[in-house]
C-alpha positions in Angstrom: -17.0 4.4 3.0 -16.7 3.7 6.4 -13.5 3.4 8.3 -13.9 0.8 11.9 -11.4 2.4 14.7 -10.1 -0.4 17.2 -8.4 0.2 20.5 -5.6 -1.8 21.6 -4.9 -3.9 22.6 -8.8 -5.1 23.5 -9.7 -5.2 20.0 -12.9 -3.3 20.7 -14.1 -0.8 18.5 -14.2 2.9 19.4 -15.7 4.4 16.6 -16.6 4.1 13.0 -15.9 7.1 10.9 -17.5 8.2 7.5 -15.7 9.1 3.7 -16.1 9.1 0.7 -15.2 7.1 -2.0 -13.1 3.6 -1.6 -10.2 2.0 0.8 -7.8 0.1 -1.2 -4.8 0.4 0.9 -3.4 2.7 3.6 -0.2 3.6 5.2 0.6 6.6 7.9 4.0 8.4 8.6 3.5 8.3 12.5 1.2 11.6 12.0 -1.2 11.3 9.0 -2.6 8.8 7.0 -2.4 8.1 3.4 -5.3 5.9 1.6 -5.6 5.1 -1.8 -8.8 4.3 -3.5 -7.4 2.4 -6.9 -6.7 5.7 -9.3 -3.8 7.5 -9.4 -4.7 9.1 -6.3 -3.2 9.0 -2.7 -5.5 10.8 0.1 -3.2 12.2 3.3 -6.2 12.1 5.9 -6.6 13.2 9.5 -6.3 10.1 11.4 -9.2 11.0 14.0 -11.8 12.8 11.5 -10.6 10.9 8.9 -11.1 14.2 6.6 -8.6 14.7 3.4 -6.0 17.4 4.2 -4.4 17.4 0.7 -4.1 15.0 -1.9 -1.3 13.5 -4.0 -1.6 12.4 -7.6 0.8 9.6 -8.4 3.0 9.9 -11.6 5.6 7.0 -13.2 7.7 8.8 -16.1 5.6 12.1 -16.0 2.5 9.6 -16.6 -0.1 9.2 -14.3 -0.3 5.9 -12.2 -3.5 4.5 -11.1 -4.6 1.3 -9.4 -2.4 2.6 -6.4 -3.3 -0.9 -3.6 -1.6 -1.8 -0.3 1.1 0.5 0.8 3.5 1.6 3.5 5.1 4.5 4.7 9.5 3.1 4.8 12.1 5.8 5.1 9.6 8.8 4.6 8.2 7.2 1.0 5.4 5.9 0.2 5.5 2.2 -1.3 3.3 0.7 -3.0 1.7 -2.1 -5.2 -0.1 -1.6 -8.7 -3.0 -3.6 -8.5 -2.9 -6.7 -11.6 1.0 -5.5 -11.7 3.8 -7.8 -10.4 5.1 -4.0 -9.4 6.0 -2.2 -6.3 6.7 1.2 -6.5 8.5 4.1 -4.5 6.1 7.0 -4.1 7.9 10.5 -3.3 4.8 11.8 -1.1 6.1 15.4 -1.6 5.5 15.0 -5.7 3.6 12.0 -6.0 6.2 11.0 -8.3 7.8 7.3 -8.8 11.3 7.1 -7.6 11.5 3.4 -7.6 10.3 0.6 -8.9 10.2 -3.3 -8.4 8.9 -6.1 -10.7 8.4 -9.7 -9.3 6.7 -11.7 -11.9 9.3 -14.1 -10.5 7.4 -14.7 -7.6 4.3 -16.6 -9.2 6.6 -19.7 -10.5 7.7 -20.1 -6.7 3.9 -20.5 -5.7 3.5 -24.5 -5.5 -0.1 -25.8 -6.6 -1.9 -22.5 -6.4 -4.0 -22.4 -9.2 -6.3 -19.8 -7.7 -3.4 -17.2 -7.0 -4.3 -13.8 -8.2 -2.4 -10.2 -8.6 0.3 -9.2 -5.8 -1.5 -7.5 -3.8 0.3 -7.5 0.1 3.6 -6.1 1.0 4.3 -5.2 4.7 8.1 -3.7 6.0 10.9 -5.2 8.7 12.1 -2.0 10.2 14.3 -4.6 12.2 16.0 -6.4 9.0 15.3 -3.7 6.6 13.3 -6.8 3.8 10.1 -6.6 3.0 7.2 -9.3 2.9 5.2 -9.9 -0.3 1.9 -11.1 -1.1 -1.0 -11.5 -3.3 -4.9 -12.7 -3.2 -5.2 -16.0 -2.5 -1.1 -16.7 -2.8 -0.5 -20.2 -0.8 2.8 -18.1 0.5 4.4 -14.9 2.0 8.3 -13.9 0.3 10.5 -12.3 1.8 12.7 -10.0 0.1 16.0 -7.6 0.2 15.5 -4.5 -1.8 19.1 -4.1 -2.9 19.1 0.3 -4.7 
């Protein structure tokens, strides 16, 4: 319920700003942000009140999809992971609908003595390259990988 805002490059903290309800992950498009607080909802906030301008409910099939995590804003969609999935997903932000959709269950036979590896729960973007990095609690490594449409 309370968000911490930095300045940079010091690291000091400005402010700390109040909402309601959880942070599970949290993306922006260069203007708003978008948070997600584990249901099937995706917040578009003001980034200095921190207040919800609109909200987006995320749908896969016509089905609502909840335990929305990590995400980031790529090419004007929203992407993100479903928490305890192995799945990434394309979020149109527009219509909260699913337009794509990645599953990596591959992944966890690539992590090397990592007994206490959990759900995939990271991914980050390289606007440079174009891959994306991939994650997950307590995962002894980071993949990188080429989404190929």
């Amino acid at each position: 319920g309370v968000a911490h805002v930095y300045d940079v490059p010091s690291l000091k903290e400005r402010t700390t700003l109040r909402y309601s309800g959880e942070g599970w992950g949290i993306a922006t498009d260069g203007k708003w942000l978008y948070m997600g607080d584990g249901t099937d909802k995706i917040y578009k906030l003001d980034p200095v009140t921190f207040k919800r301008v609109s909200t987006i409910a995320v749908t896969f099939n016509g089905q609502s999809l909840g335990m929305i995590n990590e995400m980031e804003w790529i090419d004007g969609k929203l992407w993100a992971n479903v928490y305890l999935t192995d799945a990434v997903v394309e979020i149109d932000p527009k219509t909260g609908a699913v337009v794509g959709f990645i599953d990596l269950p591959e992944l966890r036979g690539r992590l090397k003595n990592n007994p206490e590896a959990e759900a995939l729960n990271g991914i980050a973007y390289n606007a440079t390259t174009g891959n994306f990095y991939v994650a997950g609690k307590d995962w002894n490594r980071i993949f990188e990988i080429e989404i190929i449409k």
